[in-house]
VOPAGU-2260 file (C-alpha; in pm, 1 decimal, decimal comma):
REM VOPAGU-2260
SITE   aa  ch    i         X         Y         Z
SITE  UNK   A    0       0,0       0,0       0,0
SITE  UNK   A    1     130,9     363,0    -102,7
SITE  UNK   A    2     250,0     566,2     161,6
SITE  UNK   A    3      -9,7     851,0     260,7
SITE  UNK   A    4      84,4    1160,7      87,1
SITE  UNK   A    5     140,3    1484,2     332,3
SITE  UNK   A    6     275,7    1810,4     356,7
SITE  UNK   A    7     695,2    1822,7     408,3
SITE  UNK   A    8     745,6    1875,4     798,3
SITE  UNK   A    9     772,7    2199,5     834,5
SITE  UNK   A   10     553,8    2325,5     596,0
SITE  UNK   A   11     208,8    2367,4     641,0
SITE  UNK   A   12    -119,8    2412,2     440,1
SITE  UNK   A   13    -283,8    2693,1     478,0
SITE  UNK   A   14    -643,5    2618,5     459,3
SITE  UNK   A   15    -976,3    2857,6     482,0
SITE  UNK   A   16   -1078,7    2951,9     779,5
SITE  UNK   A   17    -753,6    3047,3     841,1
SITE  UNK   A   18    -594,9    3282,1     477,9
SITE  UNK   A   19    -883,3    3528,9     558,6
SITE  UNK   A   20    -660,2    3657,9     872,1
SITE  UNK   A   21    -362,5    3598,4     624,2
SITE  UNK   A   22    -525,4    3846,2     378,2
SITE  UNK   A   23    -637,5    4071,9     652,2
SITE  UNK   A   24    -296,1    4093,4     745,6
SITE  UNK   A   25    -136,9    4148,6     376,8
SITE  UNK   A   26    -419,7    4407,7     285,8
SITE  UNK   A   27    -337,2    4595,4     616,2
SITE  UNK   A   28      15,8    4607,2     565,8
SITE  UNK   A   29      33,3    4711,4     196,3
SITE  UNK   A   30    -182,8    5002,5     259,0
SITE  UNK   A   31      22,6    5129,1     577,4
SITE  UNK   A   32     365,4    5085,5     346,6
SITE  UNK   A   33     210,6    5250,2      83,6
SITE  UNK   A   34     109,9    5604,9     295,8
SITE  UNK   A   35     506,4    5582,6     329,3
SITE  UNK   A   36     566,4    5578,2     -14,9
SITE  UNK   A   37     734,6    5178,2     -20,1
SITE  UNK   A   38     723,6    4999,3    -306,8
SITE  UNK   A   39     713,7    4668,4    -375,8
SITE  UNK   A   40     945,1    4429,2    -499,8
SITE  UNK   A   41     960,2    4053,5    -604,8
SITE  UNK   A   42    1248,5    3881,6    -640,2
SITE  UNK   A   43    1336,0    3504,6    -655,1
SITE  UNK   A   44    1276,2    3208,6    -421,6
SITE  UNK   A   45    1620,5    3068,4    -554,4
SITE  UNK   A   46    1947,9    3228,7    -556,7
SITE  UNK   A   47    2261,4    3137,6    -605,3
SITE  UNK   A   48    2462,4    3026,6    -251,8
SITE  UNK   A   49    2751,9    3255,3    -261,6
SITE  UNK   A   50    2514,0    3573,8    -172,4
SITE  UNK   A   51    2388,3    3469,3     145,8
SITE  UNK   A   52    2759,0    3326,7     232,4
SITE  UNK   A   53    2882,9    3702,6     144,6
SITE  UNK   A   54    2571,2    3890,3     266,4
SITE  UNK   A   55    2486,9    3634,4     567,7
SITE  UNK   A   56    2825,0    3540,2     691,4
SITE  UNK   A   57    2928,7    3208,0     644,8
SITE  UNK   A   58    3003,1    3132,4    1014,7
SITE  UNK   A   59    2627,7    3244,0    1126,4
SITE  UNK   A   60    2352,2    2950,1    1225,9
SITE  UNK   A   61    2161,0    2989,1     893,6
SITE  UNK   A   62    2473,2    2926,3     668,6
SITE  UNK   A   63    2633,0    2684,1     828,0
SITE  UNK   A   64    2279,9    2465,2     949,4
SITE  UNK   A   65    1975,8    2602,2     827,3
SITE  UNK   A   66    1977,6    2644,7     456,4
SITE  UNK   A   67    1806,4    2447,3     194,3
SITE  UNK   A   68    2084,1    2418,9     -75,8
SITE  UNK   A   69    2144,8    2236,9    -332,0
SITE  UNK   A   70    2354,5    2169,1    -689,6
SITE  UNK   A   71    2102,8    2200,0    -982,0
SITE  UNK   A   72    2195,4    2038,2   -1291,1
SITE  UNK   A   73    2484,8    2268,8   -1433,6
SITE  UNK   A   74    2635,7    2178,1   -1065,0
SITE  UNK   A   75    2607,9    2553,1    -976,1
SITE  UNK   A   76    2487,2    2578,1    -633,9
SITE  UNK   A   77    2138,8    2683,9    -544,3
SITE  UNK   A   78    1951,1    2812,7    -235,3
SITE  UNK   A   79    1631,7    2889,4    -139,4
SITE  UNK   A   80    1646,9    3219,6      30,0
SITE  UNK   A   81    1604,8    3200,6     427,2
SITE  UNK   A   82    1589,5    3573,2     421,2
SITE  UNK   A   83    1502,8    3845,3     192,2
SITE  UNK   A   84    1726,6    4133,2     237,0
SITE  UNK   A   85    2015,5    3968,6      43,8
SITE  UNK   A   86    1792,0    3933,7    -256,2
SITE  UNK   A   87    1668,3    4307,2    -240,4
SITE  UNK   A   88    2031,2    4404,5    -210,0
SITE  UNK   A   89    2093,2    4193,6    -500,7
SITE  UNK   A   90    1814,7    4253,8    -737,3
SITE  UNK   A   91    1939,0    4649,6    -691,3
SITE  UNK   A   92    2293,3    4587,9    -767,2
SITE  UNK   A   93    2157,8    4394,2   -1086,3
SITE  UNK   A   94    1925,2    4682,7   -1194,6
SITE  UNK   A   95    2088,1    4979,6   -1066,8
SITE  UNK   A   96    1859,8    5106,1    -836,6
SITE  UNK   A   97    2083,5    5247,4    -615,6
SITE  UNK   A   98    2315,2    5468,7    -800,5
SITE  UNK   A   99    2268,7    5827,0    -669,9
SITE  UNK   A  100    1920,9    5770,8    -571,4
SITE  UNK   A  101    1644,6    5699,8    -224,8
SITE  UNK   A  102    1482,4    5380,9    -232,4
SITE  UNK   A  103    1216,2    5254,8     -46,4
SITE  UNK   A  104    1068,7    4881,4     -91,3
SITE  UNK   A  105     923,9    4632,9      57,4
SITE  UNK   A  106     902,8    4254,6     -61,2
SITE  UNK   A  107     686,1    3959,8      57,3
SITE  UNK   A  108     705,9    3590,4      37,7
SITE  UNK   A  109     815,8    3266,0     188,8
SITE  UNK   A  110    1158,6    3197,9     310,7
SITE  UNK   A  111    1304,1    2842,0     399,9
SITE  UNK   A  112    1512,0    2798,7     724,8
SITE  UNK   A  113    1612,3    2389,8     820,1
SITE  UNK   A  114    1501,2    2437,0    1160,0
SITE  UNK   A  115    1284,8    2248,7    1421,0
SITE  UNK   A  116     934,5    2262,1    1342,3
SITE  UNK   A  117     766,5    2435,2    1610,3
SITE  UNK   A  118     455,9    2690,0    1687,5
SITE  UNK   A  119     561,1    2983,0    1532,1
SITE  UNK   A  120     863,5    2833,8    1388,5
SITE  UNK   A  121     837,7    2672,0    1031,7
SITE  UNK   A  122    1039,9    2559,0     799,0
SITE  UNK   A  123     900,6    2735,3     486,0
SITE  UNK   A  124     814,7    3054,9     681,4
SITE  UNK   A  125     666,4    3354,0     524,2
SITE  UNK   A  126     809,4    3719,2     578,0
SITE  UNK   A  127     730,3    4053,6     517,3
SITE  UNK   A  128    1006,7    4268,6     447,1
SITE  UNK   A  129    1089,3    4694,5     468,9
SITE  UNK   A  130    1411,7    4817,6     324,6
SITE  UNK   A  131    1511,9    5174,1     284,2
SITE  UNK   A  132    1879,1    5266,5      68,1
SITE  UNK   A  133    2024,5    5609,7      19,8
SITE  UNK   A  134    1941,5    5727,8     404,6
SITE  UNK   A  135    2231,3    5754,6     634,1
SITE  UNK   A  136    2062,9    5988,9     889,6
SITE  UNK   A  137    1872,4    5840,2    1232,6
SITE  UNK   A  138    1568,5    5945,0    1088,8
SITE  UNK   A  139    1515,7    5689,5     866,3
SITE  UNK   A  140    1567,2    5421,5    1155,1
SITE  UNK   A  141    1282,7    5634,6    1312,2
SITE  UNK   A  142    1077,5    5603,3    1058,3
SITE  UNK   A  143    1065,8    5260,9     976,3
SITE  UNK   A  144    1003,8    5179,7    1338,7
SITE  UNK   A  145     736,3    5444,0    1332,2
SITE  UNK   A  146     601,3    5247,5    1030,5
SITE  UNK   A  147     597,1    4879,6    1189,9
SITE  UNK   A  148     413,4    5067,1    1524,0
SITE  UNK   A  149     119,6    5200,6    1288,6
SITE  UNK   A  150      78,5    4814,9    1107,0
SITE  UNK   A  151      26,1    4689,1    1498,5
SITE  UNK   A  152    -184,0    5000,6    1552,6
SITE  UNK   A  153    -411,9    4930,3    1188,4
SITE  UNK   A  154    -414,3    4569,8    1285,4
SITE  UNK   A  155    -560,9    4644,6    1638,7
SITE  UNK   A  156    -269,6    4427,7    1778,5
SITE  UNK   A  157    -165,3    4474,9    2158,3
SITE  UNK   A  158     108,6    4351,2    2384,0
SITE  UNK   A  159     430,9    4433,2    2148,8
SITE  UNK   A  160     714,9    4580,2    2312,7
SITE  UNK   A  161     976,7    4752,1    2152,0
SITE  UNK   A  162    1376,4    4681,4    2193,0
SITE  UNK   A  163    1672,4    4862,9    2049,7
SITE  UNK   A  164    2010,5    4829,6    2100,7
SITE  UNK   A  165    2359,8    4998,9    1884,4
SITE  UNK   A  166    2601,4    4734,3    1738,8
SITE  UNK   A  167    2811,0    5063,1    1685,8
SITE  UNK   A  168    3034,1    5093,2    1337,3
SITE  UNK   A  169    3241,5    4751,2    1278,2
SITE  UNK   A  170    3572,1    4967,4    1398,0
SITE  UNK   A  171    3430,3    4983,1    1689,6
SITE  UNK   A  172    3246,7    4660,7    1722,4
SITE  UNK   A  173    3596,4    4485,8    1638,6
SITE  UNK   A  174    3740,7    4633,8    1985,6
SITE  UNK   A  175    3421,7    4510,0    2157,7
SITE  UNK   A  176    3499,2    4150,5    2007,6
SITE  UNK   A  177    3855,3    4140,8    2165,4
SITE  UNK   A  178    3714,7    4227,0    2507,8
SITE  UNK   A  179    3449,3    3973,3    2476,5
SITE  UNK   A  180    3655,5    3706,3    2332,6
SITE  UNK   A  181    3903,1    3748,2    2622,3
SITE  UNK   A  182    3586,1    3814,3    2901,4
SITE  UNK   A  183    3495,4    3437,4    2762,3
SITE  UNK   A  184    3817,7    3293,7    2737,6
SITE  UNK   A  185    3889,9    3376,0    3112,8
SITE  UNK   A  186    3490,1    3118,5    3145,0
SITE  UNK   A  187    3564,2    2866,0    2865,5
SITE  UNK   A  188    3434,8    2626,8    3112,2
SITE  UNK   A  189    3145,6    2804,2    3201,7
SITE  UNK   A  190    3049,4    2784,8    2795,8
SITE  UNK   A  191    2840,2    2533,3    2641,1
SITE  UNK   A  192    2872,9    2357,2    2298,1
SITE  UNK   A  193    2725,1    2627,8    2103,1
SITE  UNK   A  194    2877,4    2890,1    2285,3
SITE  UNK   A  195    3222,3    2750,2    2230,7
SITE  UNK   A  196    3229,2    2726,3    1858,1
SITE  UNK   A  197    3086,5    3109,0    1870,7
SITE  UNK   A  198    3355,4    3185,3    2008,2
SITE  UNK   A  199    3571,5    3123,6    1748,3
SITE  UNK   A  200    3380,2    3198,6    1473,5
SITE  UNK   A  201    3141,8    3483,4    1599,5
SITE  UNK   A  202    3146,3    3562,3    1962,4
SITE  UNK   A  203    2874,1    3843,6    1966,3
SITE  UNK   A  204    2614,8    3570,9    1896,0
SITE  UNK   A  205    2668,1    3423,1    2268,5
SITE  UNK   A  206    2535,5    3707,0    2414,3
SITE  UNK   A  207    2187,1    3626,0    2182,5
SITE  UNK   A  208    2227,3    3243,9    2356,0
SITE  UNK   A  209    1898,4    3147,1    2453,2
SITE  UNK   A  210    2035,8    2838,5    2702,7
SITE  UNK   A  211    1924,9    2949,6    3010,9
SITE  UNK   A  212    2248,7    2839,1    3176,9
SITE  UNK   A  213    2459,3    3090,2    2958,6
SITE  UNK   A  214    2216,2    3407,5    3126,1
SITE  UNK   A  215    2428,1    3486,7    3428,2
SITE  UNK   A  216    2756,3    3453,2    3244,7
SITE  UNK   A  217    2618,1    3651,5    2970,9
SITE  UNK   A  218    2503,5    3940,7    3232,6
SITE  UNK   A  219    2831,0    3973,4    3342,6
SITE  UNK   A  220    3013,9    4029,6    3009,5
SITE  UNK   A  221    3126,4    4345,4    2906,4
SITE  UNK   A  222    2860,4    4600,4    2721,3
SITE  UNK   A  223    2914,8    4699,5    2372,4
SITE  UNK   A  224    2760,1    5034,5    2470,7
SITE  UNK   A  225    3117,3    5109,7    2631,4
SITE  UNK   A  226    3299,5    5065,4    2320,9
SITE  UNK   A  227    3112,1    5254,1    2126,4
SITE  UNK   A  228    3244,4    5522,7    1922,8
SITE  UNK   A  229    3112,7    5884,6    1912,2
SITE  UNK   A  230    2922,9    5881,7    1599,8
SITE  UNK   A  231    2732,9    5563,4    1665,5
SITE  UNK   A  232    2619,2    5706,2    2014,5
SITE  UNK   A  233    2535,8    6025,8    1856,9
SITE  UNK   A  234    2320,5    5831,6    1588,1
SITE  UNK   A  235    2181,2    5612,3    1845,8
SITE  UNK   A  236    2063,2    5926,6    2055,5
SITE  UNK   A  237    1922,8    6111,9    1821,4
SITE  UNK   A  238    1709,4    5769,5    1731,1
SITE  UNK   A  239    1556,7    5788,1    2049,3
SITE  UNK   A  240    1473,9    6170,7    2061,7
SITE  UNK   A  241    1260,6    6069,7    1751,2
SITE  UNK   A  242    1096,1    5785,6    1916,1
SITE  UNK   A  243    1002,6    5983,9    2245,6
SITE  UNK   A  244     896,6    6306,7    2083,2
SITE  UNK   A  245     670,9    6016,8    1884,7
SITE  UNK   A  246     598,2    5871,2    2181,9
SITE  UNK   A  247     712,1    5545,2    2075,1
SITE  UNK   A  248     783,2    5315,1    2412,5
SITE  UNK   A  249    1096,0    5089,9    2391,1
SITE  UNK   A  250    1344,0    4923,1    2567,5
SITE  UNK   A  251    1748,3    4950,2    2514,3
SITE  UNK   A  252    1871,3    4627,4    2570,9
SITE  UNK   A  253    2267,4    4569,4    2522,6
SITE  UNK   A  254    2241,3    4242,6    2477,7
SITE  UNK   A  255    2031,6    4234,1    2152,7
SITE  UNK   A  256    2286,2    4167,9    1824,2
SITE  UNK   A  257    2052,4    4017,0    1610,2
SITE  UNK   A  258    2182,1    3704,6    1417,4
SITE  UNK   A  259    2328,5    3851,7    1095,9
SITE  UNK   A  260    2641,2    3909,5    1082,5
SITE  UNK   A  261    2554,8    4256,0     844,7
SITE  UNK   A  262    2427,7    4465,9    1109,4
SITE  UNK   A  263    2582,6    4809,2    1168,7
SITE  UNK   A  264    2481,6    5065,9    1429,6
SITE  UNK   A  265    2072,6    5050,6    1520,1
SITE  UNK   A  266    1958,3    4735,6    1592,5
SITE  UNK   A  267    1553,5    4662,5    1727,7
SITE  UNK   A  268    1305,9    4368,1    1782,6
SITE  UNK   A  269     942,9    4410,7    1837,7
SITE  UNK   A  270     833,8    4115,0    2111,9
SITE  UNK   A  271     530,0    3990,0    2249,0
SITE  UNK   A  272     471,3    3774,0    2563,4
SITE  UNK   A  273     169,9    3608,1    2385,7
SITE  UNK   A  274     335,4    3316,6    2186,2
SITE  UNK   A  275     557,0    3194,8    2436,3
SITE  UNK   A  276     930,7    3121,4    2348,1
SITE  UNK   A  277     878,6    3236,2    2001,3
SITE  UNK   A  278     793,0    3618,4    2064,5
SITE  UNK   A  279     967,8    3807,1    1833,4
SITE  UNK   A  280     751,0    3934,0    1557,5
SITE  UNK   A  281     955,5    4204,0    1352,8
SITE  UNK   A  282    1291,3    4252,4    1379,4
SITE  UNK   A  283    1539,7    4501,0    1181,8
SITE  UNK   A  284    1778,4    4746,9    1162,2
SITE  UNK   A  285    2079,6    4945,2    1004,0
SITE  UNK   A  286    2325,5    4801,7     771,3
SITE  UNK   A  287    2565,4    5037,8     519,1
SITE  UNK   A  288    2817,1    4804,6     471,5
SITE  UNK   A  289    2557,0    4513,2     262,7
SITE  UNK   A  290    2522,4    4709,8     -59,1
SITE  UNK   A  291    2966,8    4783,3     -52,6
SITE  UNK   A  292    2997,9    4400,0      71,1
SITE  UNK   A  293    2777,6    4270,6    -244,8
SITE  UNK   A  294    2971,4    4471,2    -527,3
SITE  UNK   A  295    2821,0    4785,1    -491,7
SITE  UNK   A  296    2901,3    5135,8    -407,1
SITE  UNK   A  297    2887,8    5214,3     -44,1
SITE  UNK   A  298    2530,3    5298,7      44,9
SITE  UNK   A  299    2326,6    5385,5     391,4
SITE  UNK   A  300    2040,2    5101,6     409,0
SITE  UNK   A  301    1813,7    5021,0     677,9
SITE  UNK   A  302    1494,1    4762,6     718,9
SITE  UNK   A  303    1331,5    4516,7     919,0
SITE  UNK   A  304    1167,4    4188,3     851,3
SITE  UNK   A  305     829,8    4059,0     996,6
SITE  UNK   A  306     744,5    3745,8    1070,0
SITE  UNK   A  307     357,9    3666,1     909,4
SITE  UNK   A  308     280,5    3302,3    1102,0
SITE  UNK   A  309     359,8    3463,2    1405,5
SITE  UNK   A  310     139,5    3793,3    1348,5
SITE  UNK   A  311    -123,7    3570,8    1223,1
SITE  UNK   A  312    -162,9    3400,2    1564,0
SITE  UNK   A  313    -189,5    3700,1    1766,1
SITE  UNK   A  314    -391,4    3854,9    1531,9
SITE  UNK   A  315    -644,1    3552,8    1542,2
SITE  UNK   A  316    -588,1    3582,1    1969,2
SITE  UNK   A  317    -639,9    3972,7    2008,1
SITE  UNK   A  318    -854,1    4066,1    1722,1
SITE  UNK   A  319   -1045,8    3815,1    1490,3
SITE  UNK   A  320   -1069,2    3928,2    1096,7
SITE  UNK   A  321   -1372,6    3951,1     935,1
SITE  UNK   A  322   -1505,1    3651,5     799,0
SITE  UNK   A  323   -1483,3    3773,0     426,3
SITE  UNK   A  324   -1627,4    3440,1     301,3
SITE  UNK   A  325   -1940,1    3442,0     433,3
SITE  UNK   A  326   -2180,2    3546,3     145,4
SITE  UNK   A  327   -2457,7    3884,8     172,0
SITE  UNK   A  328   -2679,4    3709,9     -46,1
SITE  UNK   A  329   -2742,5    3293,5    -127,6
SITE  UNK   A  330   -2893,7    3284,0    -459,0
SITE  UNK   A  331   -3219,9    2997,2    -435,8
SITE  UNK   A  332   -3379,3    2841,3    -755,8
SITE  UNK   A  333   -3565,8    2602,7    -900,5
SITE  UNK   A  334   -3771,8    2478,1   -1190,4
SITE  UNK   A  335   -3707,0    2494,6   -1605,2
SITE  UNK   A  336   -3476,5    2826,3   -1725,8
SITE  UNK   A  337   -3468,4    2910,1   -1360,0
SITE  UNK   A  338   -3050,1    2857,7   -1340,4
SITE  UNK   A  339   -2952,0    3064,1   -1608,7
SITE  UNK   A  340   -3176,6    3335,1   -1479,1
SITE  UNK   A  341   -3081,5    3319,1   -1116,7
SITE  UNK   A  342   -2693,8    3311,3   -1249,4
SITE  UNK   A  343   -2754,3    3666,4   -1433,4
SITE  UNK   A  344   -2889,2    3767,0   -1076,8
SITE  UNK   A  345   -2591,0    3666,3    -894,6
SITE  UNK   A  346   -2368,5    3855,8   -1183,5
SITE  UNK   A  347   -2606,1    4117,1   -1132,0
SITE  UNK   A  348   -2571,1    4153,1    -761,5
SITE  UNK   A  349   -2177,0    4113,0    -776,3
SITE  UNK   A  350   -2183,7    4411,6   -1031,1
SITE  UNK   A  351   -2348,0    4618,1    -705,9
SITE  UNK   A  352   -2091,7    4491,7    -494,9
SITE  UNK   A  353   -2239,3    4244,2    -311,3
SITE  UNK   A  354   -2060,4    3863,9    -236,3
SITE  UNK   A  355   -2301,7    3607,4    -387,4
SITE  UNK   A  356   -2330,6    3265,0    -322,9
SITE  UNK   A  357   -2511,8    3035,9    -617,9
SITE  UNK   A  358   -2651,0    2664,0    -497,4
SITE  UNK   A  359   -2469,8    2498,0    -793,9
SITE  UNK   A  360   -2686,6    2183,4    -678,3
SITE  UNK   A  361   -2989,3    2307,7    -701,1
SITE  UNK   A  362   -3244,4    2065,5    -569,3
SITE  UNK   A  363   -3572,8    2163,7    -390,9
SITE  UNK   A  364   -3625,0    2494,7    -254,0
SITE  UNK   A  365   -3609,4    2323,3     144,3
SITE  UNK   A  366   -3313,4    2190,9      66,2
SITE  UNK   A  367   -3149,2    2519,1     -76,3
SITE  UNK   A  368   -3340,6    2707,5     206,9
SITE  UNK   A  369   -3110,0    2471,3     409,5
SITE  UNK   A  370   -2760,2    2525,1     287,4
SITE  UNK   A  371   -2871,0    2914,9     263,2
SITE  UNK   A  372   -2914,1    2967,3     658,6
SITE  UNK   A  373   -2601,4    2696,1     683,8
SITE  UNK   A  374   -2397,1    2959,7     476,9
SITE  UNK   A  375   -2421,5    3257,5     714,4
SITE  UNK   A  376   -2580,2    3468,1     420,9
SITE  UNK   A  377   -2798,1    3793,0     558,6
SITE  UNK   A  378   -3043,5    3727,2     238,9
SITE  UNK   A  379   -3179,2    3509,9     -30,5
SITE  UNK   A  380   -3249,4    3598,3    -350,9
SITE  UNK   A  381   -3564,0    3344,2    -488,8
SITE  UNK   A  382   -3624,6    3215,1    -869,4
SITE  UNK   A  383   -3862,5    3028,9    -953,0
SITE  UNK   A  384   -4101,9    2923,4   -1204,6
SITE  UNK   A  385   -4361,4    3149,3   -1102,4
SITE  UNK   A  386   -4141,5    3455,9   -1051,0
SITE  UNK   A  387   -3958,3    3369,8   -1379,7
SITE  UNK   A  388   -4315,3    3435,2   -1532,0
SITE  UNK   A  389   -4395,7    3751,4   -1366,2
SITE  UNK   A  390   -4054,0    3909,1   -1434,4
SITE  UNK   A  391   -3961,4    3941,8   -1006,7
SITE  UNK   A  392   -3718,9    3811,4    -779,1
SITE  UNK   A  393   -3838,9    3721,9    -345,9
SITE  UNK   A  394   -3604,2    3924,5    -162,8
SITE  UNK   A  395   -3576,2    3710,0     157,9
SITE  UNK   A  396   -3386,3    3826,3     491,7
SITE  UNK   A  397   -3249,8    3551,2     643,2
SITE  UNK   A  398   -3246,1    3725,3     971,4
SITE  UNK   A  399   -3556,1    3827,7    1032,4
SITE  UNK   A  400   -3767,7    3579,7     834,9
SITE  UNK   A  401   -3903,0    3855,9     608,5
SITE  UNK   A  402   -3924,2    3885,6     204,9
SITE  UNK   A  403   -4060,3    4080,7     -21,9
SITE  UNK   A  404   -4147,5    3995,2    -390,6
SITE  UNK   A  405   -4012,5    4302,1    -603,7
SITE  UNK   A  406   -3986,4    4391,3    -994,6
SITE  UNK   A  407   -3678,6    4223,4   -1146,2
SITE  UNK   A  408   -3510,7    4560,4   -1216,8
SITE  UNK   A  409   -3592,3    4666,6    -867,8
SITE  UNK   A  410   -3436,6    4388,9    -644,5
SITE  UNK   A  411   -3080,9    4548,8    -586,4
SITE  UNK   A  412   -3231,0    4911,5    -468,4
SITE  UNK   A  413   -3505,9    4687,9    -192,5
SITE  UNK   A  414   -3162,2    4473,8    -117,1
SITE  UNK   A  415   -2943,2    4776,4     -59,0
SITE  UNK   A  416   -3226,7    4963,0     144,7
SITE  UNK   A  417   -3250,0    4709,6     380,3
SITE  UNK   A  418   -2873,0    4581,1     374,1
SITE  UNK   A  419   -2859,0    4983,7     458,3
SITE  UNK   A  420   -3146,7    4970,3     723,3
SITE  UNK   A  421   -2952,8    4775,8     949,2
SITE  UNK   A  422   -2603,1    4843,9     965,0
């Protein structure tokens, strides 16, 4: 017997019921990103290894364990992309978008990370992404965190606390590494597995451990905020004036570094306490040196990347989506040249904007009667033999019990005064 066919482990169907809060979410998002003047931009599920190694960092957690790659038949070597600012970077190099000129875009789409399935935690993941080029002034770091507060505050989501931290220029982030690496060296047996091969390969990313037997040790290391150098405290300052005259709350936290490696400067997360170890819903920040590191001209860049499973679940917990597929009207007929009629009604009623629902079953009018109050619709629309003849449509509320039998080319003003009536 054939194996039962599923979905891969880690990715997941998403079925109805479920994509309305999904396009909820989308529609809410474009429109916010849009009153900021962001574009979008679509760029390819599969690119070629070598620019997350060089954007990434080959010695981070995704290169070296997460990523889905593979040789395609001309033995290049392939990846899907497990995050999307590499492939913005990229698809601007390519097309010169960045030559002399401010861009904002935004992308959206899934990304593919090997890690253990978990809630909020997928394998094929899906992301929504913010990236701003040509802006080396704090205000654009405001701004895009000014931007991610409004999507929580258009999506009616609560809970979200803000974090920010400054990784500083990587001058002086390269003096903070000695003092850390030594700060570690003098508690190499204090360090777990993970922790030890950091250390050689990236040691900021210990202070991000999540073990909760690294915390102490970790509290006690040196803070990157004392090695920073004077421009990077005078960008990170003026960061936060914005955000209090905004009155933006947040949080600066000197242990947050983020886990790629092409961070400069502002860093931020937005968390929630809602979806338990996996509360991180947007994260971001500055980083001038990606554009430069990928073949390009040195260029000021900043974004942030949001995590759509995760917003999905809190917005299903703190603030339910309509449920778009529930039909205003069920369309009911029955008897000879009934269908065709009843399907120029439903056309009809679409035309005036309202979501119709035809029984493609047909059957007797009970039966329809039943799948009509099943479907959630406010009214039916009635065809029959009879009403065929006389050149009407019943106008039914499904609410109230009520319906009216009205001229046919006076059913969508008695359906819009009483769809009216009671709103």
């Amino acid at each position: 017997m054939a194996a039962k066919l599923q979905a891969v482990r880690g990715m997941n169907d998403l079925l109805p019921g479920e994509t309305e809060y999904w396009q909820k979410l989308e529609a809410d998002v474009a429109d916010v990103l849009a009153s900021y003047g962001y574009r979008q931009i679509r760029t390819p599920v599969v690119e070629k290894t070598e620019l997350f190694k060089r954007s990434i960092g080959e010695v981070t957690d995704i290169v070296e364990k997460e990523m889905y790659t593979f040789e395609d038949r001309n033995g290049d070597s392939l990846t899907l992309r497990p995050e999307g600012t590499a492939s913005t970077v990229r698809a601007g190099l390519q097309h010169g978008l960045f030559h002399n000129q401010v861009q904002r875009l935004w992308y959206a789409g899934p990304m593919f990370r090997h890690e253990r399935p978990q809630k909020g935690r997928y394998r094929q993941f899906h992301q929504i992404g913010v990236e701003a080029f040509g802006m080396a002034g704090p205000e654009a770091d405001a701004e895009i965190i000014l931007l991610s507060a409004r999507i929580w505050q258009r999506m009616g989501l609560k809970n979200l606390r803000l974090e920010l931290n400054s990784l500083g220029t990587p001058q002086s982030r390269a003096l903070y590494r000695d003092r850390l690496v030594a700060y570690y060296n003098a508690h190499a047996s204090q360090l777990d597995e993970d922790s030890q091969r950091r250390l050689r390969s990236n040691p900021l990313r210990i202070l991000d451990s999540k073990n909760p037997a690294m915390q102490a040790l970790n509290a006690g290391a040196p803070s990157l905020h004392d090695y920073l150098d004077e421009e990077s405290r005078a960008h990170f300052a003026a960061l936060r004036a914005h955000l209090d005259a905004a009155g933006v709350a947040y949080t600066v936290n000197p242990r947050l570094v983020r886990g790629l490696d092409y961070y400069t400067k502002t860093v931020f997360e937005w968390m929630t306490d809602d979806l338990g170890a996996q509360g991180t819903v947007c994260a971001g920040g500055r980083y001038d040196g990606l554009v430069e590191q990928l073949g390009g001209r040195a260029t000021p860049a900043c974004g942030f990347g949001m995590g759509l499973e995760r917003l999905v679940l809190l917005l299903m917990n703190q603030n339910p989506a309509p449920d778009h597929h529930v039909p205003d009207i069920y369309l009911v007929w029955h008897g000879a040249g009934a269908a065709q009629a009843a399907m120029q009604v439903a056309e009809e009623s679409r035309n005036a904007g309202f979501r119709v629902l035809f029984d493609g079953n047909g059957g007797s009018f009970k039966s329809q009667f039943k799948r009509a109050d099943k479907s959630g619709a406010r009214f039916a629309l009635v065809l029959g033999e009879q009403e065929l003849q006389d050149d009407k449509v019943v106008v039914k509320d499904l609410t109230r019990g009520e319906q009216n039998t009205v001229a046919r080319d006076k059913y969508i003003q008695t359906l819009s005064a009483q769809a009216g009536a009671n709103q």
